[in-house]
C-alpha positions as CSV (number, residue, x, y, z in Angstrom):
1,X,31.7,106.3,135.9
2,X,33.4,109.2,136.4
3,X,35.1,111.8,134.2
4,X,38.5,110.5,134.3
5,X,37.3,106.9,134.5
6,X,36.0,107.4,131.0
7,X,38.3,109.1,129.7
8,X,40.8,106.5,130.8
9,X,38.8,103.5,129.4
10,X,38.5,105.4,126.3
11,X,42.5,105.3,126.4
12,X,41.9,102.0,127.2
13,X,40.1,101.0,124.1
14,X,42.9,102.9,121.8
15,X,46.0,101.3,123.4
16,X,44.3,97.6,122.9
17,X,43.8,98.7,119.0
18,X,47.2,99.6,118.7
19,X,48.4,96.7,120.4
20,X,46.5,94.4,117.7
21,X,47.6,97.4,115.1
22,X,51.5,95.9,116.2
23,X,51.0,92.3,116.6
24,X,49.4,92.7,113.1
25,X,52.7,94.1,111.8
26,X,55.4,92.4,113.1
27,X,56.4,95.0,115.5
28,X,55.2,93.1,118.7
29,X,58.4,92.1,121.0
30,X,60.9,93.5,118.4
31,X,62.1,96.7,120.4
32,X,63.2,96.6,124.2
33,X,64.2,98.7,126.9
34,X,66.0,101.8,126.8
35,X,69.8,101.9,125.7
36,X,70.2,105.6,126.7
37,X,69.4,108.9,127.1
38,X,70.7,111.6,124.6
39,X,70.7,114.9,126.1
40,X,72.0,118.0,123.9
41,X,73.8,121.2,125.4
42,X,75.7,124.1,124.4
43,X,78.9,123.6,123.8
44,X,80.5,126.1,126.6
45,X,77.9,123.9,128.8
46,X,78.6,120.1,127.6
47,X,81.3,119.9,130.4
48,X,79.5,121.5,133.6
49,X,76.3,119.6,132.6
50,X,78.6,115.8,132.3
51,X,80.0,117.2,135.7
52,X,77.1,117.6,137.6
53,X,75.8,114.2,136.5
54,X,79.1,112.8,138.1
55,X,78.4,114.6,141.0
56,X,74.7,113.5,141.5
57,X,74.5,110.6,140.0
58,X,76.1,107.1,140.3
59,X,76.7,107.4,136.6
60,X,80.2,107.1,135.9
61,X,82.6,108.4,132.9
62,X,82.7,105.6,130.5
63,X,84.1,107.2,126.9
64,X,84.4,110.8,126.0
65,X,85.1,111.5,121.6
66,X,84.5,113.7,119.2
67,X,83.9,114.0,115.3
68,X,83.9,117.1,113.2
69,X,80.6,117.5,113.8
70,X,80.2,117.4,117.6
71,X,81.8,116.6,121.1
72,X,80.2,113.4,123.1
73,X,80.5,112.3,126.9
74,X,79.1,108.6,127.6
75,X,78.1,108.3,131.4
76,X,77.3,104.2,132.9
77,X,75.9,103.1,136.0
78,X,75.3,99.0,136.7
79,X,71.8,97.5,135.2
80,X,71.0,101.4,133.9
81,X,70.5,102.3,130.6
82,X,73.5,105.5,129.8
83,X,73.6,109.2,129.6
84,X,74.7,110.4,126.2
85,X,75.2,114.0,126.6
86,X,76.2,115.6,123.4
87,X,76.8,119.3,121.9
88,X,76.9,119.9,118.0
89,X,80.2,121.5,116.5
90,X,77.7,122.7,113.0
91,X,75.3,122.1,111.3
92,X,71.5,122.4,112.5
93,X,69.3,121.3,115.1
94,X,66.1,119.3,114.2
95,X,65.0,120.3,117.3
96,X,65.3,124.1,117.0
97,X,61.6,124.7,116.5
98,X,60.8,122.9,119.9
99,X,62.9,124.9,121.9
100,X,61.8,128.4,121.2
101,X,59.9,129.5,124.5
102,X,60.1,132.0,127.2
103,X,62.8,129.9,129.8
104,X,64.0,127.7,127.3
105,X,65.5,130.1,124.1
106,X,68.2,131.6,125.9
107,X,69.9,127.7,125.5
108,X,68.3,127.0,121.7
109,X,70.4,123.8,121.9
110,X,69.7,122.2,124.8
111,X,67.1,119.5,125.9
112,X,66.7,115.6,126.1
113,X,66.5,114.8,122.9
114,X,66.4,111.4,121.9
115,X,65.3,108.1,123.9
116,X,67.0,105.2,122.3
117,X,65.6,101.8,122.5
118,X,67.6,98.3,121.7
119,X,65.6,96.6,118.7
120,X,66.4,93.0,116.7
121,X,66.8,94.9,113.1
122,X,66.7,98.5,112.7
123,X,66.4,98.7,108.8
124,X,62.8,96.0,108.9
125,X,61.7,98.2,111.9
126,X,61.9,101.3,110.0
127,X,60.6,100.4,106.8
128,X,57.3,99.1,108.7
129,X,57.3,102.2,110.3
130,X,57.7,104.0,107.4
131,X,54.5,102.3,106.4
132,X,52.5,103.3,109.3
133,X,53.8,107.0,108.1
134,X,56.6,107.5,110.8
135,X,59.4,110.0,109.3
136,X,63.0,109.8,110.4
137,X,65.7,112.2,110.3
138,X,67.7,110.3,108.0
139,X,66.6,108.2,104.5
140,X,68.3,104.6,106.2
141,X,69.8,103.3,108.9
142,X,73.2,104.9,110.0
143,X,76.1,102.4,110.1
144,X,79.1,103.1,112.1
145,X,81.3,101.8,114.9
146,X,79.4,99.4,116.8
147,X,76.1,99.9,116.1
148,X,73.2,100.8,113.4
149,X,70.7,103.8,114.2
150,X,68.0,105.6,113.2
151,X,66.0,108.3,114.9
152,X,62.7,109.4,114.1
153,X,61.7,113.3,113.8
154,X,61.1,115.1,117.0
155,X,57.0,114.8,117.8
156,X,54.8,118.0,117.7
157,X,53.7,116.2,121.0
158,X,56.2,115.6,123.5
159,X,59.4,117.7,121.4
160,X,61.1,114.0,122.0
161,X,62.4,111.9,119.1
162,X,62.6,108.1,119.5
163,X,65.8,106.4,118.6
164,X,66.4,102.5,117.8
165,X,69.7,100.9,118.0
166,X,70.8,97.1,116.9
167,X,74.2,96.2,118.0
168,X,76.8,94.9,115.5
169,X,78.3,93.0,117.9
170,X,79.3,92.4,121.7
171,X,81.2,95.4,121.7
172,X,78.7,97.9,123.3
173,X,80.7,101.6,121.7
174,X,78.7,104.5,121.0
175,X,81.5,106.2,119.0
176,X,81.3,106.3,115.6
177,X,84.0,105.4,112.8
178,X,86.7,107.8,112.6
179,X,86.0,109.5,116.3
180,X,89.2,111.0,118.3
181,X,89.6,110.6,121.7
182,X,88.3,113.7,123.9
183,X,89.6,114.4,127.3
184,X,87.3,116.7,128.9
185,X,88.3,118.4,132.3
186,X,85.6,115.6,134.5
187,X,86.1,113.6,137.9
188,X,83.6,111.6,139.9
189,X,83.7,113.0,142.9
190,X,84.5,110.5,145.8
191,X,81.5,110.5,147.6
192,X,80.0,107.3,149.1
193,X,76.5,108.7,149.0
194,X,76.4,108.1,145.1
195,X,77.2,104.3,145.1
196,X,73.5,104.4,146.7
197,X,71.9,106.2,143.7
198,X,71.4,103.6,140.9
199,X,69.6,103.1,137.7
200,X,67.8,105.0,135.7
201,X,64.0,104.5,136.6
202,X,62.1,106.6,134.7
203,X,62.0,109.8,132.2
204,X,59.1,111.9,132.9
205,X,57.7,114.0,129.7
206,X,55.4,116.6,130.2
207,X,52.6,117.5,127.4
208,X,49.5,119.6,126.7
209,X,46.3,118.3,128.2
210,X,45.3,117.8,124.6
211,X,48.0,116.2,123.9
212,X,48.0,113.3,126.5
213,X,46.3,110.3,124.7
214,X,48.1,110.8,121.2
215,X,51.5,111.1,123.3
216,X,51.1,108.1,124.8
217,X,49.4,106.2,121.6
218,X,52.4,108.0,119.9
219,X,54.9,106.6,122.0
220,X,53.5,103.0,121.5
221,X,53.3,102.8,118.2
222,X,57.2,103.4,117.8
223,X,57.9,101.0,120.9
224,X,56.3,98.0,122.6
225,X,55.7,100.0,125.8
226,X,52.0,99.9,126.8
227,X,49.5,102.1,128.9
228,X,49.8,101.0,132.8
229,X,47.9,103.3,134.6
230,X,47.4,107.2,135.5
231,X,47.0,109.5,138.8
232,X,44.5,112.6,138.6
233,X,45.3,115.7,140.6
234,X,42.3,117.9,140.0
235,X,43.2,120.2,142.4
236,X,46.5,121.1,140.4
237,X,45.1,120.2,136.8
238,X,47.3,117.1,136.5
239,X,47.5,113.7,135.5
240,X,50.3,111.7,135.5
241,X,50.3,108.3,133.4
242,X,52.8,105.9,133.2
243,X,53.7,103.4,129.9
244,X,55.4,100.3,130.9
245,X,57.2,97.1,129.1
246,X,57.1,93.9,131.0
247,X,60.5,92.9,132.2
248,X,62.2,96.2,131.4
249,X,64.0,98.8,134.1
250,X,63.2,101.8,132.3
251,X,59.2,103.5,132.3
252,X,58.1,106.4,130.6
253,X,55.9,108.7,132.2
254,X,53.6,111.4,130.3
255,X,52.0,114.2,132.8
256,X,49.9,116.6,131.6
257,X,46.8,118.9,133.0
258,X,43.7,117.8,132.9
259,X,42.3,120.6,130.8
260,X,43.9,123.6,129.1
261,X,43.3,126.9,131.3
262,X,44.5,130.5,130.7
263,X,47.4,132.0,132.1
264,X,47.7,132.2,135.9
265,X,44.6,129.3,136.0
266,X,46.3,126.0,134.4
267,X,48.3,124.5,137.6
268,X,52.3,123.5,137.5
269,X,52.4,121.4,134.2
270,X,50.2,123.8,131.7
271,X,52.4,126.2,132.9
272,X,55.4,124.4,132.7
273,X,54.6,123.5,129.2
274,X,53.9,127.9,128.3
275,X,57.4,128.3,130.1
276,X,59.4,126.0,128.2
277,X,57.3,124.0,126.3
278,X,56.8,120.1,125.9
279,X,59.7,118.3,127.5
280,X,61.6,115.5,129.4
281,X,60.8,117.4,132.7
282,X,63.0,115.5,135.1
283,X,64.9,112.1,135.1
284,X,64.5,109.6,138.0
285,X,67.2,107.6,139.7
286,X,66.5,104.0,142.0
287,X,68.6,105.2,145.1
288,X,69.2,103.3,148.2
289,X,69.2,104.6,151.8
290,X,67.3,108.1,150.3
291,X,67.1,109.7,153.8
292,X,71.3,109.4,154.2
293,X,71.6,110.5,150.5
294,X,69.3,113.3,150.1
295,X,71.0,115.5,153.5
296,X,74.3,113.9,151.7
297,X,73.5,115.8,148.2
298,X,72.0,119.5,150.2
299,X,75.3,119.6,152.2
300,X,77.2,119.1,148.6
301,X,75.4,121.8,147.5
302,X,72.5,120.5,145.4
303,X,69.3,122.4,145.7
304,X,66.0,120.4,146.0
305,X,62.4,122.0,144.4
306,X,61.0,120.0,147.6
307,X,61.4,118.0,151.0
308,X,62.0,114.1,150.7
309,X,57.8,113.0,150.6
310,X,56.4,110.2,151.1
311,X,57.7,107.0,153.7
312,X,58.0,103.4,154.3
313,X,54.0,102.9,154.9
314,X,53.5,104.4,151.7
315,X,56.1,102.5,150.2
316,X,57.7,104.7,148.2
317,X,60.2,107.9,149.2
318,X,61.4,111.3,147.0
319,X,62.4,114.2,145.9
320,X,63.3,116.6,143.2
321,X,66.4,118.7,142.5
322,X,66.4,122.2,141.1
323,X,66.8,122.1,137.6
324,X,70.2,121.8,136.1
325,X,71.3,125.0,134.2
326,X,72.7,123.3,132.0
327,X,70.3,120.5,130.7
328,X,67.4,122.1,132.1
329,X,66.4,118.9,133.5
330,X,65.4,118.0,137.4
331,X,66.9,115.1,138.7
332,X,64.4,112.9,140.8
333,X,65.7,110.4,143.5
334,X,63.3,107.4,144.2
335,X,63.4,104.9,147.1
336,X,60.7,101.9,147.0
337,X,60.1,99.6,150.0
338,X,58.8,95.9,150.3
339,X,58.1,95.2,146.8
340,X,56.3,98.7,145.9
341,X,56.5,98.8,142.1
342,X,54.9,102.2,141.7
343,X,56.0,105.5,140.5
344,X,54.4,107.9,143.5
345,X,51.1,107.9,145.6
346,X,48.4,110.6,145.0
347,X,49.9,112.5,148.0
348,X,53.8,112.2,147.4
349,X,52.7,113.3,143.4
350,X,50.7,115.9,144.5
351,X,53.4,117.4,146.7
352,X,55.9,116.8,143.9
353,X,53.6,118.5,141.2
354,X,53.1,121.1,143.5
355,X,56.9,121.7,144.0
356,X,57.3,122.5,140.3
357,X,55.8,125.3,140.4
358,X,58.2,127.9,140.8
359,X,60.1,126.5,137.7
């Protein structure tokens, strides 16, 4: 058995524990796929950032309100789960600590933040989690509007926080009570190329090579995702893993190096990590007709980190943008062919992981 054999069978052995560890509970089957995205900004940036998801998405503007304490834009797209992009008017960040690194201090405020999953009952959920020693950012569930929340603290692991939301009704509202009407200066632009790019198919956090099994153990135990499978790219001191829930649209996908190298020796994701430290590294979008679409969004002016990689006879088709300036985040688009139900191949993520580097 090889090195990475083993190590994955080990991973193997942990994820079936905490799968019996949930089942035991009462947590198996009682949290679902992903609601939405929450992704923070400076103020002077919530606009441009909500802009440029109109403009390279085929998320649309769905509700824009504010409170005393910040500014909100909700973005939709058929089938996908949303894009809450927020700034905060006061108060402090939980995740100020995470964000203090070399490319990512000059925007203290800014990162994905929070992946919010639907769940049957948010205040039995989190007192069992409470049990298995989870902490949250607030005592109970919030109540307000349309829905009841809770959010745990952001993980030393991945600088994500995991969010679970039970809706109060039919009426699917993120604002809360007492929230004014916003009109922020946004269009969609009137492009056909963006009715091809469709849900959102995956978030892609990177970690520490350390930090890989309890990220993904970590991620289970507060959802009902499970371990799928990983791709080893020695060359570039990479892995990248993907955790799956039957039935759902959404996957999460951890990479993270192999082993932890010095400066200079570590390959794209260590270095990634020293840069601007554990992250949601890039979003992924389903797009249709990816060859028309991606010349469409370079002659709109979107920069790409690499070429479109991969073809039909691999089954699967992409590329990644530049990151945004003002989320920090990479957008991917993602074309699949005759029933491919992959993420990449170990050539299209090795060009990919090797297009990152320059970030």
């Amino acid at each position: 058995m090889s090195d990475s054999e083993e190590r994955d069978h080990r991973l193997r052995e942990d994820v079936n524990r905490l799968i019996e560890e949930r089942r035991g509970l009462g947590l198996e089957g009682r949290v679902g796929d992903l609601v939405c995205a929450v992704i923070n900004t400076e103020p002077d940036r919530l606009e441009p950032a909500a802009q440029d998801l109109l403009a390279h998405t085929g998320h649309e503007l769905a509700d824009a309100f504010a409170t005393d304490d910040r500014r909100a834009v909700v973005l939709t797209a058929p089938d996908s789960a949303d894009l809450l992009l927020q700034c905060r008017l006061r108060g402090d960040s939980p995740f100020a600590a995470v964000n203090r690194h070399p490319k990512s201090a000059h925007l203290p405020n800014t990162r994905l933040e929070t992946l919010v999953f639907a769940c049957d009952d948010v205040a039995e959920i989190a007192r069992i989690q409470r049990g298995r020693g989870t902490r949250f950012l607030t005592d109970a569930p919030v109540t307000a509007g349309a829905w009841q929340f809770i959010q745990t603290t952001p993980s030393s692991r991945t600088g994500n926080s995991v969010g679970l939301i039970a809706w109060r009704g039919s009426e699917r509202r993120y604002r809360p009570d007492g929230a004014r009407d916003w009109n922020p200066s946004l269009s969609k632009p009137s492009r056909p190329h963006l009715a091809n790019i469709g849900l959102l198919d995956h978030i892609a956090t990177r970690v520490h090579a350390g930090d890989r099994d309890p990220a993904i153990l970590e991620f289970m135990g507060l959802t009902n995702y499970t371990f799928d499978f990983a791709i080893y790219v020695p060359d570039l001191n990479s892995i990248t893993n993907v955790a799956r829930l039957p039935g759902a649209r959404f996957a999460q996908v951890f990479t993270s190096g192999i082993r932890r190298d010095g400066a200079g020796e570590s390959g794209p994701t260590e270095e990634f990590i020293r840069n601007y430290g554990p992250r949601v590294h890039h979003m992924a979008f389903l797009t249709r007709d990816i060859a028309t679409t991606d010349r469409a969004l370079r002659a709109d002016g979107l920069g790409f980190l690499s070429d479109l990689v991969g073809d039909e006879a691999d089954g699967i088709r992409q590329s990644f943008s530049v990151p945004s300036p003002h989320t920090l985040l990479v957008n991917e688009y993602i074309e699949r062919y005759r029933g491919f139900d992959g993420f990449f191949t170990t050539h299209n993520v090795t060009k990919l992981t090797r297009a990152t580097a320059g970030q």
